[in-house]
PALO-48747 format. One line per 2 residues: number of its first residue (from 1); for each residue x, y, z of C-alpha. Coordinates in Angstrom, 2 decimals. Layout:
% PALO-48747
NUM) X,Y,Z  ...
//
This chain:
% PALO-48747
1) -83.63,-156.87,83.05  -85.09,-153.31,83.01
3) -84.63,-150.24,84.67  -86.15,-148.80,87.66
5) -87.57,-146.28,87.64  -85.96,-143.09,90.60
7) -89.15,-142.07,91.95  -88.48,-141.61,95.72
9) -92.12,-139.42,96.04  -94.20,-142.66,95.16
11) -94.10,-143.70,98.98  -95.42,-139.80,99.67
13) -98.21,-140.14,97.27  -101.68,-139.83,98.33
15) -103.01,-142.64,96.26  -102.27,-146.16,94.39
17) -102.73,-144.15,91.17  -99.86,-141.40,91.77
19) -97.44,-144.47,92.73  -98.55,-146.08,89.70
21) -97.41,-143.22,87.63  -93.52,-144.05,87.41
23) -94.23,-147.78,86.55  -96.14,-146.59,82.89
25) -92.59,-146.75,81.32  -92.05,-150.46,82.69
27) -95.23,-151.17,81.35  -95.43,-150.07,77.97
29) -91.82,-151.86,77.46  -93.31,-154.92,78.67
31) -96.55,-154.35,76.62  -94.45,-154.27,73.29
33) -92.50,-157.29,74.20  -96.16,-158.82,74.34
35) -97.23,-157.92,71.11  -94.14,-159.17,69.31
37) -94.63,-162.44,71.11  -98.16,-162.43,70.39
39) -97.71,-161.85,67.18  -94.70,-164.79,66.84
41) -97.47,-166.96,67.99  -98.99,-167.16,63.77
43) -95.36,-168.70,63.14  -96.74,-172.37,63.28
45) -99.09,-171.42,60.67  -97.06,-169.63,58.60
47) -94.89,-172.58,58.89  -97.52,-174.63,57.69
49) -98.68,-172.77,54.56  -95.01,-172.79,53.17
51) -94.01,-176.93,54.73  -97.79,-177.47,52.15
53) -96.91,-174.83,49.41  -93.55,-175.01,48.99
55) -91.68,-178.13,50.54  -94.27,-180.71,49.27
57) -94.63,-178.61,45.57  -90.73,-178.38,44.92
59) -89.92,-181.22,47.63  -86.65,-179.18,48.15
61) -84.97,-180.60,51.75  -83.04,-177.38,52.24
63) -86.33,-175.52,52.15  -87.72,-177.51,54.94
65) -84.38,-177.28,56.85  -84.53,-173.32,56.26
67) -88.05,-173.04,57.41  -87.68,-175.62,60.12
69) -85.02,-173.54,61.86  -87.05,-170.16,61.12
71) -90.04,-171.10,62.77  -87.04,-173.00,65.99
73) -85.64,-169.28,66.27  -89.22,-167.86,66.15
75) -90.29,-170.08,68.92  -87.06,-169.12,70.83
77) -87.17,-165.59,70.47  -91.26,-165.84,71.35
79) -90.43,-167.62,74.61  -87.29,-165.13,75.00
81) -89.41,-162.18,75.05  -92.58,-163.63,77.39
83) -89.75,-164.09,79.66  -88.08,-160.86,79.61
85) -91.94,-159.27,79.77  -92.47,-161.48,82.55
87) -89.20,-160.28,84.13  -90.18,-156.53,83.74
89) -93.59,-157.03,85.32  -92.02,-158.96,88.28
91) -89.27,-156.30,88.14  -92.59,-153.59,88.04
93) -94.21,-155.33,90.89  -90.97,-155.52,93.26
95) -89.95,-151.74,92.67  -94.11,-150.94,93.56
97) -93.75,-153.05,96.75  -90.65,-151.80,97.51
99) -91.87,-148.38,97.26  -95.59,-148.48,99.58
101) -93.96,-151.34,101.94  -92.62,-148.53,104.43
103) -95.55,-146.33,104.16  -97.85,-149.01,104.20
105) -96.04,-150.60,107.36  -96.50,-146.64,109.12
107) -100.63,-146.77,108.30  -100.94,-149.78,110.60
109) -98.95,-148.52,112.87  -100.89,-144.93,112.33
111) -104.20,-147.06,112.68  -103.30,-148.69,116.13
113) -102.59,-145.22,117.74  -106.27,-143.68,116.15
115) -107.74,-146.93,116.97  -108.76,-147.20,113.35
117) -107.83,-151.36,113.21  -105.99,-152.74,116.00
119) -103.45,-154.84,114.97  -104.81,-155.63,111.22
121) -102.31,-156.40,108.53  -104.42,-156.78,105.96
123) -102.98,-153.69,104.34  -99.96,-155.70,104.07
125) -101.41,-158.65,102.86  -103.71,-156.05,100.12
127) -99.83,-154.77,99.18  -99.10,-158.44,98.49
129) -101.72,-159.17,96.10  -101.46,-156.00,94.41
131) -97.34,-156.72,94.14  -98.20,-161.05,92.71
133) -100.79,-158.99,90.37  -98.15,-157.77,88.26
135) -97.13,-161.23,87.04  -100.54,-162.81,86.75
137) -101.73,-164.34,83.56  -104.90,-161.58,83.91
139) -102.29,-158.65,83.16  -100.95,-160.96,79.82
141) -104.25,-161.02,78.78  -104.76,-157.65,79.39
143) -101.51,-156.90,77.23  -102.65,-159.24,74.05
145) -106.44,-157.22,74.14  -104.43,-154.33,71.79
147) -103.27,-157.37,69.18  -106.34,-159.01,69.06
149) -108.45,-155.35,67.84  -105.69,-155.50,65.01
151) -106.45,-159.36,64.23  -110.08,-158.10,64.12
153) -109.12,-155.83,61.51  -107.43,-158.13,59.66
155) -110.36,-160.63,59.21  -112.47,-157.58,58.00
157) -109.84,-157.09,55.26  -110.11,-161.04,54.45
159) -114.16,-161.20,54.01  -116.25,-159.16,56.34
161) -118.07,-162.11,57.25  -115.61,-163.43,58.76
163) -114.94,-160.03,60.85  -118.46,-159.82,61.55
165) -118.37,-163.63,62.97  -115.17,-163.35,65.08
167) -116.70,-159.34,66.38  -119.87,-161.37,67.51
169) -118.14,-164.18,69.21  -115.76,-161.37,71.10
171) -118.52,-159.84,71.97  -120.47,-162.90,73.46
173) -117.02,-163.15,75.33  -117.38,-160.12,76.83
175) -120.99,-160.41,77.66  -120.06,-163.54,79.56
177) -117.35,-161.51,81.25  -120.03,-158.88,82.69
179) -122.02,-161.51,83.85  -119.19,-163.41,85.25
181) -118.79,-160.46,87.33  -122.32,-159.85,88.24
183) -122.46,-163.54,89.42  -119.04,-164.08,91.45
185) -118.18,-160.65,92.66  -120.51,-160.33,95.57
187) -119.57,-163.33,97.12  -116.04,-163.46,96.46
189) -115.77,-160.29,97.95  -118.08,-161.36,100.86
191) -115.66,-164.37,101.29  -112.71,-162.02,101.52
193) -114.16,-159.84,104.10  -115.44,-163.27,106.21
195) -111.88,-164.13,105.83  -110.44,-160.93,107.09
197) -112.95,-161.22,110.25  -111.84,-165.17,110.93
199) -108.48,-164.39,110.73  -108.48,-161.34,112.94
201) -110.89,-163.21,115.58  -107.73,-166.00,115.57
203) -105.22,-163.40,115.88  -107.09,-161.92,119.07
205) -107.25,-165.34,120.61  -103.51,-165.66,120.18
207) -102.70,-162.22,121.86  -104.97,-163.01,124.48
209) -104.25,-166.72,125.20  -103.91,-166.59,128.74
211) -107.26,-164.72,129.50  -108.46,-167.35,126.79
213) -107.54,-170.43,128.93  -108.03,-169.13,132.39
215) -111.43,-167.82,132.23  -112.55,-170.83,129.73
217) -113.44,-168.16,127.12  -111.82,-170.67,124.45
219) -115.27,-172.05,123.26  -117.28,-169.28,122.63
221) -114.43,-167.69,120.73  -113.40,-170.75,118.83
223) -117.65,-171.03,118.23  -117.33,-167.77,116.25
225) -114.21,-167.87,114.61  -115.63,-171.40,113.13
227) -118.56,-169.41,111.91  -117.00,-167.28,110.53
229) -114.48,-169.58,108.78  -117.28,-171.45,107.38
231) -118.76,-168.18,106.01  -115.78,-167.50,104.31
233) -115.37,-171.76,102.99  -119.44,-171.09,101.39
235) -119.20,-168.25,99.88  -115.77,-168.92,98.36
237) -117.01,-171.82,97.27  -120.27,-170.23,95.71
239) -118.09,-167.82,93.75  -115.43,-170.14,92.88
241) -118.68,-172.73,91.19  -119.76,-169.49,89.69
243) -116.19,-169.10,88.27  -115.59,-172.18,87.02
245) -118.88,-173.01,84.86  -118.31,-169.11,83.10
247) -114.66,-170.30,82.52  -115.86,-173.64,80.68
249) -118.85,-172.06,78.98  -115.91,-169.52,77.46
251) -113.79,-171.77,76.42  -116.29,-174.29,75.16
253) -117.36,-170.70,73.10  -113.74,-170.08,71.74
255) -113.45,-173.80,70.64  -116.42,-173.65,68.89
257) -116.45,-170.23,67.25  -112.77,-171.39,65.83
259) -114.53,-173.71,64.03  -117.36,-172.08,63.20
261) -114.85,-169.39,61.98  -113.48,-172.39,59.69
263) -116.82,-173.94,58.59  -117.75,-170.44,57.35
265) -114.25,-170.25,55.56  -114.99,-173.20,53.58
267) -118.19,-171.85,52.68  -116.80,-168.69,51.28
269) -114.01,-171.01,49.49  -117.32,-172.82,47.88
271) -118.57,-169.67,47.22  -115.53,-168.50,45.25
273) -115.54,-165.57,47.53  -112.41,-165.94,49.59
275) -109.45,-164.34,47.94  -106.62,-166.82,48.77
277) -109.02,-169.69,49.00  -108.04,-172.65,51.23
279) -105.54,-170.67,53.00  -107.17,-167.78,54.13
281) -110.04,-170.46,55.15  -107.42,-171.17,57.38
283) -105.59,-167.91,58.48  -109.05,-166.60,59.50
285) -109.87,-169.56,61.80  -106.56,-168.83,63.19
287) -106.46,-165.44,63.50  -110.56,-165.50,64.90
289) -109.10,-167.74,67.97  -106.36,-165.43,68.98
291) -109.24,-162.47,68.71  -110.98,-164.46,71.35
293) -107.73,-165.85,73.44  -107.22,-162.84,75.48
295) -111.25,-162.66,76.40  -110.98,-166.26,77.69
297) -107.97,-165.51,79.72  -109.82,-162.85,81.64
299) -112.90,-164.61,82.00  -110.98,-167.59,83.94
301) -108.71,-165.44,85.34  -112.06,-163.26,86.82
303) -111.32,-164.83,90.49  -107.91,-163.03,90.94
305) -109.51,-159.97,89.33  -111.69,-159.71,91.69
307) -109.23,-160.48,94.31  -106.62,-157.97,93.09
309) -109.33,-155.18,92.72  -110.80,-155.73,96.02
311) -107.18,-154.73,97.32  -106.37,-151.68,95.26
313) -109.81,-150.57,96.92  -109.00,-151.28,100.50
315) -105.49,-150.36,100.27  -106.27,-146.77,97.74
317) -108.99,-145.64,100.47  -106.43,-146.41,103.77
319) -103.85,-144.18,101.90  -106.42,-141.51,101.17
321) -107.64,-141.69,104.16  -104.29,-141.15,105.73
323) -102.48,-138.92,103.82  -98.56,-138.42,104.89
325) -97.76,-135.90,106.95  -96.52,-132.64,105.13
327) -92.55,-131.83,105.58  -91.90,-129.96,108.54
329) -89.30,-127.66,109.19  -86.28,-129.34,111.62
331) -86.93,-127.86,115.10  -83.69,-127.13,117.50
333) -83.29,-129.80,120.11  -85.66,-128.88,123.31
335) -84.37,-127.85,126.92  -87.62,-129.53,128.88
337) -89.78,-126.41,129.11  -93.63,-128.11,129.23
339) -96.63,-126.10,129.13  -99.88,-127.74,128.83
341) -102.38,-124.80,127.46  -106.19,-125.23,127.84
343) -106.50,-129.06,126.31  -109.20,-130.77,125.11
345) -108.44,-134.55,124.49  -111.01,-137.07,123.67
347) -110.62,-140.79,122.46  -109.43,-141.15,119.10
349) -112.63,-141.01,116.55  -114.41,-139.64,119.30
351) -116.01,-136.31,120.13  -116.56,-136.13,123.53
353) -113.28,-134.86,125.96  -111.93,-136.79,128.40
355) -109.52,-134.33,129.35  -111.63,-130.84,130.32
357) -109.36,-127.50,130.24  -106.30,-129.11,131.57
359) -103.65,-126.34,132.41  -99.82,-126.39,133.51
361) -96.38,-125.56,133.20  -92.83,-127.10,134.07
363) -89.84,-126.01,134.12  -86.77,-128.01,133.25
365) -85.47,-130.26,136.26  -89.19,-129.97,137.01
367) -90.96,-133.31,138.95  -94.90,-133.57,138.18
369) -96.84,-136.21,139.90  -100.41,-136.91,138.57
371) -103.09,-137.95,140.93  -106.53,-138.74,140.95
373) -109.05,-141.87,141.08  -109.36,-144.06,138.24
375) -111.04,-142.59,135.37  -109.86,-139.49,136.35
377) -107.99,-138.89,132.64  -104.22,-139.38,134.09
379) -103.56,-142.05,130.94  -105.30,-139.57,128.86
381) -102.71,-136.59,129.41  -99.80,-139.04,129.50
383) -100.66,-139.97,125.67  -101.31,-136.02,125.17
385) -97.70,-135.00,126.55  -96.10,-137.76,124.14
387) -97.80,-136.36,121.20  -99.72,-139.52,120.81
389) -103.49,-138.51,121.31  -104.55,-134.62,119.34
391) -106.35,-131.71,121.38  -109.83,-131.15,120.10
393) -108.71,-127.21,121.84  -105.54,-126.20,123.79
395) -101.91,-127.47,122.82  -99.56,-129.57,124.78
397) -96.12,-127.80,123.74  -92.35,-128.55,124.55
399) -89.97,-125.42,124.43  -92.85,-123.63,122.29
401) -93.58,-125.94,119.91  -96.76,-128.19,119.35
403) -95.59,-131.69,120.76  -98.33,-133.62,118.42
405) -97.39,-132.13,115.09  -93.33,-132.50,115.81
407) -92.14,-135.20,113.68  -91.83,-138.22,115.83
409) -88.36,-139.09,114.60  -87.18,-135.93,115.20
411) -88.21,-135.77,118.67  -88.62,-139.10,120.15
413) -84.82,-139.25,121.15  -85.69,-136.04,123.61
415) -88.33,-137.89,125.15  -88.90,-140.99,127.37
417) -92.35,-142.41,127.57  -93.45,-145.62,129.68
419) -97.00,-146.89,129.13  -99.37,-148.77,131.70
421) -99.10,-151.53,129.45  -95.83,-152.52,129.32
423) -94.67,-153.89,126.14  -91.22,-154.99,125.39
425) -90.32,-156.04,121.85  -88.65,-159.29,120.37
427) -85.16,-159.05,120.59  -82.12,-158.47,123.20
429) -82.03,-156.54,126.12  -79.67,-154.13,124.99
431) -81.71,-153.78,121.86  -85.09,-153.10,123.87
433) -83.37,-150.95,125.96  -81.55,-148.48,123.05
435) -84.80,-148.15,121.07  -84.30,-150.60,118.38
437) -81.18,-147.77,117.32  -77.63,-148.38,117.22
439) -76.74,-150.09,120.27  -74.20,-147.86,122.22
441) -73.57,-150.61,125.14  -72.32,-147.59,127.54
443) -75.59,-145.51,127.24  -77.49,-148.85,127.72
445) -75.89,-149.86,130.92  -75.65,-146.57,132.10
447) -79.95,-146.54,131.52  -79.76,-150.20,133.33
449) -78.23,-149.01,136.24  -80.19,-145.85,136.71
451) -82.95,-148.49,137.58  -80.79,-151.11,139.47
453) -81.53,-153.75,136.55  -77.40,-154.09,135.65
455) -76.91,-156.46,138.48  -79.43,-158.58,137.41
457) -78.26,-158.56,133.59  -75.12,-159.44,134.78
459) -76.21,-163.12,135.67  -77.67,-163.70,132.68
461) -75.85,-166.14,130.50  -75.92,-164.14,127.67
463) -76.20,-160.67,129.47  -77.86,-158.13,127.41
465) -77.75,-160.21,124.69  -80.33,-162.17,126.16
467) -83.34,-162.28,123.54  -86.40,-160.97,125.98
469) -88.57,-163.59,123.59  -92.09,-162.41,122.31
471) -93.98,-159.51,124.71  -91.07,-160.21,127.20
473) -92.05,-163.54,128.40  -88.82,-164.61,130.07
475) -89.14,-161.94,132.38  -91.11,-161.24,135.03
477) -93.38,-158.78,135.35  -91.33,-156.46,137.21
479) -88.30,-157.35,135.39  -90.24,-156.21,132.08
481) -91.29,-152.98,133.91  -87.64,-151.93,134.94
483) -86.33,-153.07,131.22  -89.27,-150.61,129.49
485) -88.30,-147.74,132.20  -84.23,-147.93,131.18
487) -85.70,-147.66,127.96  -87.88,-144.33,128.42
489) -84.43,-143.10,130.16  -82.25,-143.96,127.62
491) -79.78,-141.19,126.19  -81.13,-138.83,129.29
493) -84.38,-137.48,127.61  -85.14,-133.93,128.27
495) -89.13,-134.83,129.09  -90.19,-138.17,130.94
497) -93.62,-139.29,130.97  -94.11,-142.38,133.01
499) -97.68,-144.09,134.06  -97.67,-145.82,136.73
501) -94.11,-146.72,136.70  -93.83,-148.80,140.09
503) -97.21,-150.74,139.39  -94.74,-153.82,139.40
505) -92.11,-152.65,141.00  -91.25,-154.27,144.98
507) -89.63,-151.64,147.49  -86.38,-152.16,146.13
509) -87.77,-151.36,142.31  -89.46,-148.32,144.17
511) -86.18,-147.33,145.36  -84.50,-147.14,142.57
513) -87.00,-145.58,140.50  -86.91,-142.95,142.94
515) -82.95,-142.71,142.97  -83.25,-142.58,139.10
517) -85.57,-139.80,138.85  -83.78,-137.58,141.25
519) -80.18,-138.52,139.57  -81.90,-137.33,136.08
521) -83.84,-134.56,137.22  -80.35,-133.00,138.56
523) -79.19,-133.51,134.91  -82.25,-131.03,133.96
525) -84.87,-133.70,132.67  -88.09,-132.82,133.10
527) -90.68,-135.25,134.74  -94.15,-136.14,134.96
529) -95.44,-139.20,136.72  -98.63,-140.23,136.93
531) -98.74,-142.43,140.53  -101.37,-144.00,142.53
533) -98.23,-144.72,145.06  -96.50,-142.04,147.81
535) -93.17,-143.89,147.07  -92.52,-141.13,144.58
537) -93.73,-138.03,146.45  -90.23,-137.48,148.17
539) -88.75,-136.41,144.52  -91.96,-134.59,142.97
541) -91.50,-130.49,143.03  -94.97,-130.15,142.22
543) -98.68,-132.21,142.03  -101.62,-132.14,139.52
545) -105.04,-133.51,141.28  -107.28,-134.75,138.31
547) -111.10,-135.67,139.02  -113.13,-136.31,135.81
549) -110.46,-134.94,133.55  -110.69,-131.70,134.98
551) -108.13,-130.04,137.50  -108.76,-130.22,141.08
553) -105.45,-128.42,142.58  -102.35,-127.80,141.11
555) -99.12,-126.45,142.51  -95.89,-127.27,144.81
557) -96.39,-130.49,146.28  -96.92,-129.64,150.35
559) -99.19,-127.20,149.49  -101.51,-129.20,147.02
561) -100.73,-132.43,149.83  -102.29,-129.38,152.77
563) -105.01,-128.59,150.50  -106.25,-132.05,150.19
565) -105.31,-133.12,153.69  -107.83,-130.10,154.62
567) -110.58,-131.61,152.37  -113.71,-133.50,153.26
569) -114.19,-136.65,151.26  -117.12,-136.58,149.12
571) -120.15,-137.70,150.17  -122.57,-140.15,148.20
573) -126.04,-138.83,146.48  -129.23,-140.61,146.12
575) -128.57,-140.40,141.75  -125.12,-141.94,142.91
577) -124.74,-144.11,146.09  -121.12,-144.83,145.78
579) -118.89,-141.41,145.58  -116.47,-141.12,143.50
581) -113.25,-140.57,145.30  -112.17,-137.16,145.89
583) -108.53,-135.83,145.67  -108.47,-136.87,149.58
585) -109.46,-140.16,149.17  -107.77,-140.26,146.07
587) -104.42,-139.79,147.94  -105.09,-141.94,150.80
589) -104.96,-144.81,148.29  -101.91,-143.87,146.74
//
């Protein structure tokens, strides 16, 4: 029905307004088809002025056929074009959707990883309302405002009494409108965020079902969430009473200013001061009740309003607030040369380090293991190697380059990263394993074997087209852990970064882990592991000893193993009884 419009920068754009920019086109098409349809809506009086003054004067029946099947093809082409105006706006609101969608789905994920909103969606659901917006009878309204100014104007011409009546009841309209909004605002918008809250308290009992049940914790959480629900049930309730009575008080207002409109018509017509007498008495009660049409459509409309602002709000600050990332130039691919310069890494929104002046380098074919007591910061750096956490000083860098500003598309093939929480993602095997990419079956079973998981596959009825089902539930926990590590060593990676990758593993899973990292590291890939385990010590070249996110020892691994072997543990103090482990301790426990 329309054209849309090529603007490929409106996902880039740093605010709703910019990616509103192309649609103005769309819009001002749809806002003349409006017009002419609002303006086809005087046709039935038109029609009957000339059925009384001409049909019923000459009684001609081929006059009232003619005018019959005017005012039929005025009612057809009226509908027509509401439909192809209602076609552009949908058409409007798709092409906007279709345009933030991506973006949009890239801030959540960007809030998870800064810890900004764990796991909300209501940016999705705020790109939702803003996308139905388009076709609500609010933005109609809005459209007919324009036409009703000019129908103003025309019952000044007429008598200005008339004007002056129809101006006062418009602006009685809009004084209801303001108030509408002081009124049902505040706890609409109240009820929205109560809503958010309940439905995110629901969506952490879900993810956490199994704590939930086993520790009885079901209560206490459903006690809150009810609370919370019943917040949202009041208030919404509050504002939509508050609603309702402004919408019957302005319509009760445009039914009786139409008449009032007519009753002071006659009065003119008494007067002898209505040019056009009886039917100008009745073009201006007419044309007064499509001045105030559009004003009444707002006012009852106010709720989604409200709703639809509240959104642009929410979702116009989260894209403000995180901009897209600027081009970057396309970096070669890297060798596995890691140096880790001076960093600085606290929690994300937080000031305080929990990595101190952290210092190393690798070379490629290079095995780092990670030790230290818990606490000690070893998640911390994994996060910081992957580019995932920022450096408040310092820079993690990969062949030179800053690992945390090099676009993550560009250089997540080159590395492998497994998490301490593993997390596998509905859909196959073979899927989970090649990234959610194209599948190349070879690589995958290659990346299978490399952690003796192929065997296992193999029973499988459906092999590694087996869906894994949601978090991975049809495995077990070890399986899960030896499906996520094929996955970090997928298409041999040129840096590894596991954390504690045999926390699940059995001495066979150990094994092959072991076999897997020495196979890859005579490929070239560089290594670091971060172990509580001495399983892995037979293939590490070197060893990092982190206490309090600062380095103990680093260096080949005998000599950092003689260095702590040679230490005394750490003693306790009166201001803390129980010592924290020390790198010897640390390593007896591994």
């Amino acid at each position: 029905m329309s054209s849309i419009p090529d603007a490929a920068g409106a996902a880039r754009s740093v605010g709703l307004s910019a990616a509103l920019q192309p649609l103005w086109p769309l819009v001002r098409r749809a806002w003349g088809f409006a017009a002419v349809a609002a303006l086809l809506v005087l046709a039935p009086t038109f029609y009957m002025f000339e059925v009384y003054g001409r049909v019923v004067t000459s009684r001609s029946h081929v006059t009232l056929l003619m005018l019959t099947l005017a005012v039929v093809l005025a009612y057809a082409v009226m509908e027509l074009l509401e439909w192809v105006r209602s076609e552009v706006m949908r058409d409007a609101g798709d092409w906007f959707d279709r345009q933030l969608a991506p973006r949009v789905v890239d801030l959540i994920h960007e809030m998870n990883l800064r810890r900004l909103g764990v796991g909300s969606v209501q940016p999705m659901v705020d790109l939702r309302t803003l996308r139905d917006f388009f076709q609500q009878p609010a933005i109609a309204a809005a459209m007919e405002a324009p036409l009703a100014a000019v129908f103003l104007l025309i019952l000044f011409l007429i008598h200005p009494v008339l004007g002056w009546a129809a101006l006062i009841g418009a602006v009685l309209q809009v004084g209801l409108a303001w108030w509408n909004e002081r009124l049902t605002q505040p706890p609409l918008s109240a009820a929205n965020r109560a809503a958010i809250a309940a439905q995110q308290t629901a969506d952490g009992m879900l993810r956490n079902a199994e704590v939930v049940e086993a520790m009885g914790m079901l209560r206490g959480l459903r006690a809150r969430w009810w609370t919370l629900q019943q917040e949202f049930l009041s208030l919404q309730a509050l504002a939509s009473n508050r609603a309702g009575a402004f919408a019957a008080l302005t319509k009760w207002i445009q039914v009786v200013w139409s008449s009032l409109l007519l009753g002071l018509g006659a009065w003119l017509v008494l007067e002898n001061a209505l040019p056009g007498a009886a039917a100008m008495m009745i073009v201006g009660s007419v044309l007064g009740g499509r001045v105030l049409a559009p004003l009444v459509q707002l006012v009852t409309q106010w709720r989604t309003v409200i709703t639809a602002r509240d959104a642009w709000k929410r979702l116009d600050q989260l894209l403000r607030q995180l901009p897209p990332a600027p081009e970057a130039m396309p970096l070669p691919a890297p060798r596995g040369h890691l140096a880790v310069e001076g960093v600085l890494v606290p929690p994300p929104g937080g000031q305080a380090p929990i990595l101190r002046g952290v210092s190393f380098a690798l070379q490629p074919g290079e095995v780092l293991a990670v030790v230290g007591p818990s606490g000690a910061g070893k998640t911390t750096l994994a996060r910081a190697l992957v580019g995932l956490w920022p450096s408040l000083g310092g820079k993690v860098r990969l062949d030179g380059a800053d690992v945390f500003t090099w676009r993550k598309e560009e250089l997540g093939p080159h590395l492998g990263y497994l998490p301490q929480g593993v997390e596998l993602l509905e859909g196959t095997i073979a899927e989970n394993i090649a990234r959610f990419g194209e599948v190349d079956l070879r690589r995958v079973r290659e990346a299978a074997r490399l952690v003796g998981l192929d065997a296992f596959i193999e029973t499988l009825p459906q092999g590694y087209d087996t869906e894994v089902g949601p978090d991975g539930l049809i495995l077990s926990g070890g399986q899960r852990q030896r499906v996520a590590l094929a996955r970090a060593l997928y298409g041999e990676p040129v840096l590894v970064v596991l954390d504690e990758p045999n926390a699940s593993l059995d001495e066979a899973g150990d094994q092959a882990l072991a076999q897997a990292i020495q196979t890859l590291k005579a490929r070239g890939t560089t290594f670091v592991v971060m172990t509580h385990r001495t399983s892995i010590l037979p293939v590490v070249d070197k060893m990092l000893v982190l206490v309090d996110g600062a380095t103990r020892a680093f260096g080949p691994r005998d000599e950092v193993l003689a260095a702590l072997r040679g230490q005394p543990p750490a003693q306790p103090t009166p201001a803390n009884p129980v010592a924290t482990p020390g790198p010897a301790a640390t390593m007896a426990g591994v």
